[in-house]
C-alpha positions in Angstrom: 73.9 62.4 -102.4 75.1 59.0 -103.4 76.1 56.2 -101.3 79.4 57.5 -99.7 80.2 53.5 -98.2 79.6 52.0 -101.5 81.6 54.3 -103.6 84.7 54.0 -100.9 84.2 49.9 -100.8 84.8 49.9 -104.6 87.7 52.5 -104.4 89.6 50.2 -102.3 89.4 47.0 -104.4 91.3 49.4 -107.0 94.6 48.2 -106.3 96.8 51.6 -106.6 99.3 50.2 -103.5 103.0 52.3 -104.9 105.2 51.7 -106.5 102.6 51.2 -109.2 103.2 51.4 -112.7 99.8 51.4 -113.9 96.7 53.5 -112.5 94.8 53.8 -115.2 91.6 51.8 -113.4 91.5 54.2 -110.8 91.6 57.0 -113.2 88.9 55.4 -115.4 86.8 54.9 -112.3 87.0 58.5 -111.7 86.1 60.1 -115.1 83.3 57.4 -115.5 81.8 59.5 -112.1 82.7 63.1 -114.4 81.2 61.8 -117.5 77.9 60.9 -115.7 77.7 64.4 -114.6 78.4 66.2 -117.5 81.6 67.2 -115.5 85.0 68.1 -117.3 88.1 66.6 -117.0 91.8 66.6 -117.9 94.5 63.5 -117.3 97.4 65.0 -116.7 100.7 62.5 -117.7 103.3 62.5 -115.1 106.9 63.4 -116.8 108.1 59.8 -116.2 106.5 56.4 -116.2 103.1 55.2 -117.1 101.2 57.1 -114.2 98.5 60.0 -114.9 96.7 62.4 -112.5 93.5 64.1 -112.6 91.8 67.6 -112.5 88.0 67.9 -112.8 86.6 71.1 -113.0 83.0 72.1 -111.6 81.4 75.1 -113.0 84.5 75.8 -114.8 83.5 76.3 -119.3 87.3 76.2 -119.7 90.4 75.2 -118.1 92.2 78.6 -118.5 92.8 82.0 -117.4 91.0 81.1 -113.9 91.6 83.0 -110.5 89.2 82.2 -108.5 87.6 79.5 -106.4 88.1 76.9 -104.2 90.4 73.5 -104.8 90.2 70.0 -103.2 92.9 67.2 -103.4 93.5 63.8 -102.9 96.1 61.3 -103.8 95.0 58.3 -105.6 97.7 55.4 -104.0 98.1 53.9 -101.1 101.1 52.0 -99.4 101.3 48.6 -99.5 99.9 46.3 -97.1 100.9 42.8 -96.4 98.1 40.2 -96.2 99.1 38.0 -93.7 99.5 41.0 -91.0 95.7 41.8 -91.3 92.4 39.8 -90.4 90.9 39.8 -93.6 91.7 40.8 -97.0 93.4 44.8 -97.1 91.6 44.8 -100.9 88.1 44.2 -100.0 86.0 46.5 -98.4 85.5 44.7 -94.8 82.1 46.4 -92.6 82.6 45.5 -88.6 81.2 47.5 -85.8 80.4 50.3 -87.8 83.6 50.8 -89.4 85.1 50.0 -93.1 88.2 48.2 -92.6 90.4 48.3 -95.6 93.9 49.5 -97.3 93.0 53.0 -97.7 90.2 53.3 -96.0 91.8 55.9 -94.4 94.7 57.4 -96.3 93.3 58.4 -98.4 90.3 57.3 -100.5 87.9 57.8 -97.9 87.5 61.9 -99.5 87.7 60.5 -102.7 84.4 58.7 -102.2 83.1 61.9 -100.3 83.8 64.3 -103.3 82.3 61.6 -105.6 79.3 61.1 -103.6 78.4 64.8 -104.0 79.2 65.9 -107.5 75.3 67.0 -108.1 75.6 69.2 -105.2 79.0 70.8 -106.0 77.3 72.0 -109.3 74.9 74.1 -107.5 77.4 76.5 -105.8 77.7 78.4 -108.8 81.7 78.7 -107.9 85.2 76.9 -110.0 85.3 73.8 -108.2 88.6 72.6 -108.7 88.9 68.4 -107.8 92.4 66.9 -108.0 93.8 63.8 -107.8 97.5 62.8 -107.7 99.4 59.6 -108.7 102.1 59.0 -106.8 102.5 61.3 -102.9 103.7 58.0 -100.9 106.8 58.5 -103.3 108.0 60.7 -105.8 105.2 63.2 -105.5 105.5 63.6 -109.6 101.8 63.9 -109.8 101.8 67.4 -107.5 103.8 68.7 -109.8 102.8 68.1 -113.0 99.2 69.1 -111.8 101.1 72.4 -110.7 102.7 72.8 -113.9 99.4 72.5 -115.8 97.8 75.1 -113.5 101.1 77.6 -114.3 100.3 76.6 -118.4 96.5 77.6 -118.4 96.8 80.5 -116.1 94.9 78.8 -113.4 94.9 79.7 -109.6 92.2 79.0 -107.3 91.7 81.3 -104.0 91.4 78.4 -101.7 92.7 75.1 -101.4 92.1 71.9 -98.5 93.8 68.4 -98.8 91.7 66.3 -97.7 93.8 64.2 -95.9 92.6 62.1 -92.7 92.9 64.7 -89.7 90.7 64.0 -87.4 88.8 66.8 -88.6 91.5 69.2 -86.9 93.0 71.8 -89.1 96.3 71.3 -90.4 98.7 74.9 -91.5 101.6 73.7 -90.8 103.7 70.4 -91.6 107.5 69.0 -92.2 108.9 68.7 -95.5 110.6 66.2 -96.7 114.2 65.1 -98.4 115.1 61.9 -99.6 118.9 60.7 -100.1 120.8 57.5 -101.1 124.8 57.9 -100.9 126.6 55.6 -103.6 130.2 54.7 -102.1 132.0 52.4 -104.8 135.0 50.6 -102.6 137.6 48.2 -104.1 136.7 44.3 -103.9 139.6 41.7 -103.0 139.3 38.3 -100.8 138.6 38.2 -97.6 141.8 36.9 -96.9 144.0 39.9 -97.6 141.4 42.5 -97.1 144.5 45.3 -96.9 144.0 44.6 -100.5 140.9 46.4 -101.1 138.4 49.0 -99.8 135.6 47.9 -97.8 132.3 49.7 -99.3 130.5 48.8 -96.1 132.9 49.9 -93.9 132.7 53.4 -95.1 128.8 53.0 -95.1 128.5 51.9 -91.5 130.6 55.6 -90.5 128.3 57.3 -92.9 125.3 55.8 -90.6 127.0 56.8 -87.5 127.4 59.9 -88.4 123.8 60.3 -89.5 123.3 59.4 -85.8 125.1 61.7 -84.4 123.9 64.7 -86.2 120.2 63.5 -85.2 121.0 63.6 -81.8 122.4 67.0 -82.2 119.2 68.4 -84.1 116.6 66.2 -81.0 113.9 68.1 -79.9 114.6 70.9 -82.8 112.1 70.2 -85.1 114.6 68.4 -87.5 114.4 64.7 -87.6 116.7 62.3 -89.5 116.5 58.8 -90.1 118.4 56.2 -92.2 115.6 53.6 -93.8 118.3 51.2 -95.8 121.8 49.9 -96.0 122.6 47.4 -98.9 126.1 46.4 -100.1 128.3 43.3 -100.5 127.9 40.1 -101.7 129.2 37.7 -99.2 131.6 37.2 -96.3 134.5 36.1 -98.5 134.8 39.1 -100.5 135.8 43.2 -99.0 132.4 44.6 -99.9 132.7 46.8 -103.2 129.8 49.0 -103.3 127.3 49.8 -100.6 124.3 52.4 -100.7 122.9 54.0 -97.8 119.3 55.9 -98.4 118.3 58.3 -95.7 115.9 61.4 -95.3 115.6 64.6 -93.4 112.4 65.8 -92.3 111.8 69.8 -91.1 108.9 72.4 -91.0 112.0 74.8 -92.1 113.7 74.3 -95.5 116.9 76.6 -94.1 117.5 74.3 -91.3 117.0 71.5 -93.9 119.4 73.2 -96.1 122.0 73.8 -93.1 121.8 69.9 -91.9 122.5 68.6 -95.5 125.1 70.7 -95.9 127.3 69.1 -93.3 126.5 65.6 -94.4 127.5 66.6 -97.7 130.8 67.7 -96.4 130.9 64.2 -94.5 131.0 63.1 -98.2 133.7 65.2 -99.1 135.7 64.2 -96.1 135.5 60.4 -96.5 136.5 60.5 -100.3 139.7 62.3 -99.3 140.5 59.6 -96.6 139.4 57.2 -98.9 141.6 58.0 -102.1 140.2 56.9 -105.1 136.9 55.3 -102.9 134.3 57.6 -104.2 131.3 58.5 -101.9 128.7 60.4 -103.7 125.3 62.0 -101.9 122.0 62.2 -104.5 118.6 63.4 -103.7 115.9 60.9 -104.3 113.1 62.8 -103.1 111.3 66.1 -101.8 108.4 67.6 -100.8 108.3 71.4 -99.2 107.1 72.0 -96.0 104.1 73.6 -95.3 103.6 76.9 -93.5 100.1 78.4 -94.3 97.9 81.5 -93.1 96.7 81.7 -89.5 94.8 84.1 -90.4 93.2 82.2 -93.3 89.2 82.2 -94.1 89.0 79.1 -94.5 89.7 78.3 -90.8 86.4 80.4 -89.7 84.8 78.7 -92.6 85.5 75.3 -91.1 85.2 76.0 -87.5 81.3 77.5 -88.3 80.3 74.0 -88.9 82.9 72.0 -86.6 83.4 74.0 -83.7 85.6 70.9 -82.2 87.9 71.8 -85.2 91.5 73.1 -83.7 94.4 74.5 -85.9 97.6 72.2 -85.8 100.6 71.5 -87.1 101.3 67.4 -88.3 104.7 66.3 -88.5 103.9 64.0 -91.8 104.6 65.5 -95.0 101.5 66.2 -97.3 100.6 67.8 -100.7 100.2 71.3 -99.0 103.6 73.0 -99.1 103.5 72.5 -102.7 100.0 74.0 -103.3 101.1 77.1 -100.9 104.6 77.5 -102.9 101.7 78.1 -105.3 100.5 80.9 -104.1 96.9 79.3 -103.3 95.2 79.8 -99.4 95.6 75.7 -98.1 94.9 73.8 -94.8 94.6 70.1 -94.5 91.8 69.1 -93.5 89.5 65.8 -93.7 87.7 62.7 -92.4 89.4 59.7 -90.4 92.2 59.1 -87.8 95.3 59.9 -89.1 97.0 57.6 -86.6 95.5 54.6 -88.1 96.9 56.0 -92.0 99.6 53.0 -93.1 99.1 50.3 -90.1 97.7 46.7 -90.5 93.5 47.2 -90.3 93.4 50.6 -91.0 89.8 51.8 -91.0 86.9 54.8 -90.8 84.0 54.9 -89.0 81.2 55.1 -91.5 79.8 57.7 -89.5 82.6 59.8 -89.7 82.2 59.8 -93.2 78.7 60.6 -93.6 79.2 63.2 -91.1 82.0 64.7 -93.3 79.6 64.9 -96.2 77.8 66.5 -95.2 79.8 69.3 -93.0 81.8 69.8 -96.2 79.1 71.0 -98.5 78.6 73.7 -96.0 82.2 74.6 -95.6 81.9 75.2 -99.0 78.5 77.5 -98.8 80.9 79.4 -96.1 83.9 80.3 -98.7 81.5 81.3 -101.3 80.4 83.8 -99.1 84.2 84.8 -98.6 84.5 85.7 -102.5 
């Protein structure tokens, strides 16, 4: 096994903070590690921009016709972190007390530099060994899916998947999707003076957001969350604002209740256009990402609690890569290394002994599935 700490420290001096529009050094990184071990690899183009993902294949002759073993994923960015609220550089691996400090450290590179560490022993399971890694899941989530796509193309399906995101080493099966929206409202500039003269954008915008409110406090304690993230519009107070976006998300374990919550924003919409005439106000989805609802009665929740008895299945109300490998049709839990409390704060960081640990429990999770085949 190679130096897990090292591998991670380097990893995080790869800028890949999103919106990116360039990860092509973190993707070279990667198939430099797959070269070296006579390990395949495909980059897989997302359908818009410059960003690629990646799926190695261990034990695998061909990328085709495959329906059969187990599957690990990671996402290759980060969010952003601002310098000035941390103690020392968020790019530059930083080792205090026993734990590496760092802008991903946590969420999520940290299994990256686990699965790397261990490529010589993944060989020897004799099993598809499926290793992707995704461009872009702290936005769009366009990497998930062309990586899905090209598994629907070459007939590919493993039996098991785990995304390795930080968990605490408890085992996710359930979490909330997610739905992004901005509303567009285009009012009717005039001067201040005379504002009977126009429509104010802004106006309109501030009852869209109360109304947001309202509806969240309807849906509290449901399981449904909703929250507005930003209001922009106008252009200074001499002038009847004459445009104004609002962007806002939903976020559910259940895509009807979901469904049944937009709905009645939408027909917010509808209502303020008509009492607006000629003001349109027009809802667009930015964003999604399923919820995830996997198998309680999944082998790969023995296979994991063999080796960490402390390991307890849970649901996590962040949204992750998993509904989209389950929509699949592939067995998933989330599973992996490092507090996921600390994922996106100012000095996020991983015990080093955590992630040695997870090493080396991992390799035998995976000797448990084989013997699940």
């Amino acid at each position: 096994m190679q130096d897990t700490v090292k591998i991670l420290s380097e990893l995080v001096e790869i800028r890949t903070d999103n919106p990116l529009k360039d990860n092509s050094d973190i993707i070279q990184y990667l198939i430099s590690y797959f070269e070296k071990e006579k390990i395949s690899c495909v980059r897989i183009k997302n359908q818009t921009g410059k960003l690629f993902n990646l799926v190695a294949g261990i034990n695998i002759n061909d990328f085709q016709n495959i329906s059969n073993g187990i599957l690990f994923s990671c996402h290759l960015d980060t969010v952003p972190a601002k310098e000035e609220e941390w103690n020392d550089n968020p790019f530059k691996a930083q080792i205090i007390n026993n734990s590496l400090f760092a802008r991903g450290a946590v969420d999520m590179k940290q299994s990256i530099a686990v699965l790397l560490s261990v490529l010589k022993e993944l060989k020897e399971f004799n099993i598809p060994i499926f290793l992707c890694f995704t461009s872009d899941e702290e936005t769009s989530c366009q990497g998930i899916r062309s990586i899905i796509q090209f598994f629907k193309q070459k007939n590919i399906k493993p039996k098991y998947g785990i995304v390795l995101e930080p968990t605490n080493l408890k085992i996710g099966i359930k979490n909330k999707g997610f739905s992004g929206f901005q509303t567009k409202i285009i009012g009717k500039a005039c001067h201040s003076s005379q504002p009977e003269n126009g429509i104010n954008a802004l106006y309109i915008a501030a009852r869209l957001v109360s109304f947001i409110e309202q509806t969240a406090l309807l849906y509290q304690n449901s399981g449904l969350t909703l929250n507005v993230g930003v209001l922009n519009g106008g252009t200074g107070c001499n002038l009847v604002a004459p445009d104004a976006t609002v962007d806002f998300e939903i976020r559910s374990s259940h895509q009807d209740k979901t469904n049944e919550v937009t709905k009645q924003i939408q027909a917010y919409h509808t209502a303020l256009s008509k009492e607006y005439k000629g003001t349109p106000v027009t809802l667009f989805e930015t964003d999604t990402m399923p919820s995830f609802n996997g198998n309680i009665e999944s082998k790969l929740i023995p296979a994991i609690q063999k080796e960490s008895p402390s390991s307890f299945v849970t649901s996590f109300d962040y949204a992750t890569e998993a509904g989209f490998y389950q929509e699949f049709g592939i067995d998933t839990v989330i599973f992996g290394p490092g507090d996921e409390t600390l994922a996106h704060t100012k000095n996020e960081h991983i015990q080093i002994q955590d992630l040695l640990s997870f090493q080396k429990t991992l390799l035998k999770i995976i000797q448990n599935v084989k013997e699940s085949f």
